[in-house]
BAGU-244844 format. One record per atom (N, C-alpha, C): x, y, z. Coordinates in pm, whole numbers, plus 50000, padded with zeros to 5 digits. Layout:
N
XYZ/...
//
This chain:
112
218695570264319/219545573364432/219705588564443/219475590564550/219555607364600/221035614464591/221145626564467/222485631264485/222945640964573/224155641564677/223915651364767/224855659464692/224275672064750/224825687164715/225995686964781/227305690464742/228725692764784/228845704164884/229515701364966/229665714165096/230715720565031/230565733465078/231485745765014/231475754565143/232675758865131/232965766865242/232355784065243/232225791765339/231545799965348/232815809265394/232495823665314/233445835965380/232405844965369/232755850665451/231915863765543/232695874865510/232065888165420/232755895565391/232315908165508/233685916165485/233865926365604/232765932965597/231735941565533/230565946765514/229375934865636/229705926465639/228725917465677/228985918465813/229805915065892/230565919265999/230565928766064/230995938065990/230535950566048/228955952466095/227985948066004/226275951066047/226435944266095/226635930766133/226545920466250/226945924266387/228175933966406/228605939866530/227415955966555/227155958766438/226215970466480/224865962166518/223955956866448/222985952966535/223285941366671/224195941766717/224685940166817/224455942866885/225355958766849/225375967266955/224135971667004/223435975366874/221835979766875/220775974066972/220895956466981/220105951067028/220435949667214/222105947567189/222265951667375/221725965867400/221585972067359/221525990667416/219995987367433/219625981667324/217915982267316/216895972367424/217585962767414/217035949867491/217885942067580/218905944667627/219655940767722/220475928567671/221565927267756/223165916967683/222285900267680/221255898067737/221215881867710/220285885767579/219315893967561/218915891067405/219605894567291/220645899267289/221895908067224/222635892267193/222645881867300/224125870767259/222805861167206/221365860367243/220635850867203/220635852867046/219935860366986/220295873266915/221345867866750/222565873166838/224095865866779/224045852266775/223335846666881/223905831166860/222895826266739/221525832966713/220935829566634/221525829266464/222055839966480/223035842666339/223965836666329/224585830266418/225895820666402/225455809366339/224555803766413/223865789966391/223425785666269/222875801866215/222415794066077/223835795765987/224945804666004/225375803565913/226875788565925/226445781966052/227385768766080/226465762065979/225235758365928/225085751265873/224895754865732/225055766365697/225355772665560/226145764165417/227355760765506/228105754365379/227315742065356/226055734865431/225915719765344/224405723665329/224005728665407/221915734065347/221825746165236/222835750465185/222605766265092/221405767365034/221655754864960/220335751964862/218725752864960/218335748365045/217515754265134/217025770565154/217575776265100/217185788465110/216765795965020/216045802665009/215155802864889/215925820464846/215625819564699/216425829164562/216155845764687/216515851964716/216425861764715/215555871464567/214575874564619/213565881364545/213955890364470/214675900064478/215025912564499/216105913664395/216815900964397/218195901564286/217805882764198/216905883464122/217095876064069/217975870063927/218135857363931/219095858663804/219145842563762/219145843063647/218805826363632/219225816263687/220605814963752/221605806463787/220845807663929/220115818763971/219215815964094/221065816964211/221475827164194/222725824164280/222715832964416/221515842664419/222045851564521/220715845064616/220745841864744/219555839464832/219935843164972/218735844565015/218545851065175/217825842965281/218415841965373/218425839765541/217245845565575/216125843565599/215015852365652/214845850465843/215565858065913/215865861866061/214075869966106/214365867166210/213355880666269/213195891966252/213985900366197/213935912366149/214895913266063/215735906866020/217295911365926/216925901465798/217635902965756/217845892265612/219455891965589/219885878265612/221105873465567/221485870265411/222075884765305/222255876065160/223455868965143/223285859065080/224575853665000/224525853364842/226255847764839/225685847264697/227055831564690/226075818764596/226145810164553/227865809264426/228975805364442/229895805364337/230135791364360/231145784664214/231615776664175/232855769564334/233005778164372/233915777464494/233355775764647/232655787864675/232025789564790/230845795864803/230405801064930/229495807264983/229725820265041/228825829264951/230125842064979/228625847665047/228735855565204/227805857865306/228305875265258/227615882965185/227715895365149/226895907765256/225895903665321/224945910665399/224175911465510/224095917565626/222905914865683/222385924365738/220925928865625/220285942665668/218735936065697/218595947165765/216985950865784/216025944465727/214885939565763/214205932565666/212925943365575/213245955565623/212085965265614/213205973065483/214515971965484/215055982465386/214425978865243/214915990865161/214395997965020/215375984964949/214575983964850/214735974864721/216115981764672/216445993464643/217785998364617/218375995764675/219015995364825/219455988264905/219545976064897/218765967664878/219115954864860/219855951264710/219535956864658/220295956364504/221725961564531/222215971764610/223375977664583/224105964364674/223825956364749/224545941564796/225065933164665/224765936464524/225225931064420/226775930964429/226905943864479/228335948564412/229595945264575/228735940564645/229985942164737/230695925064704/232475926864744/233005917864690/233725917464838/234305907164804/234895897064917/236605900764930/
//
């Protein structure tokens, strides 16, 4: 019998938010307000189904660690990280998919 994975709730830390309103902004200035909300709505969507698919998403490369806890959202150009706890789904990031490996490492440290 198939065991299902427990839903856990998801918080979105202010760091995350913030890049989410900047490439926002970025993408209305750049490409006009309907690919700007298509865009957003794309990022919403995956993270409504976040709390019950987590496991679907594969380890983030970049920060590995045995418990396999930190993984990424792979978008069209961004990468969504989280990181996996006993509690929830903690949504720490969403940069560039082109940024420096230091960069993606310094997402270790941001806290909720």
């Amino acid at each position: 019998m198939e065991e299902r994975v427990p839903c856990k709730s998801v918080q979105l830390s202010s760091k995350f938010k913030e890049n989410r309103t900047q490439i926002y902004d970025y993408t209305f200035n750049t490409f006009g307000f309907l690919q700007a909300e298509r865009y957003l709505n794309h990022i919403l969507k995956c993270l409504d189904t976040l709390s019950e698919y987590y496991l679907f998403y594969p380890e983030c490369r970049h920060l590995q660690t045995k418990s396999r806890m930190y993984r990424n959202i792979i978008l069209d150009a961004h990468l969504i990280i989280f990181r996996i706890t006993d509690e929830r789904i903690e949504v720490l990031d969403i940069i560039h998919s082109a940024s420096s490996i230091g960069k993606i490492r310094e997402i270790r440290r941001v806290s909720l």
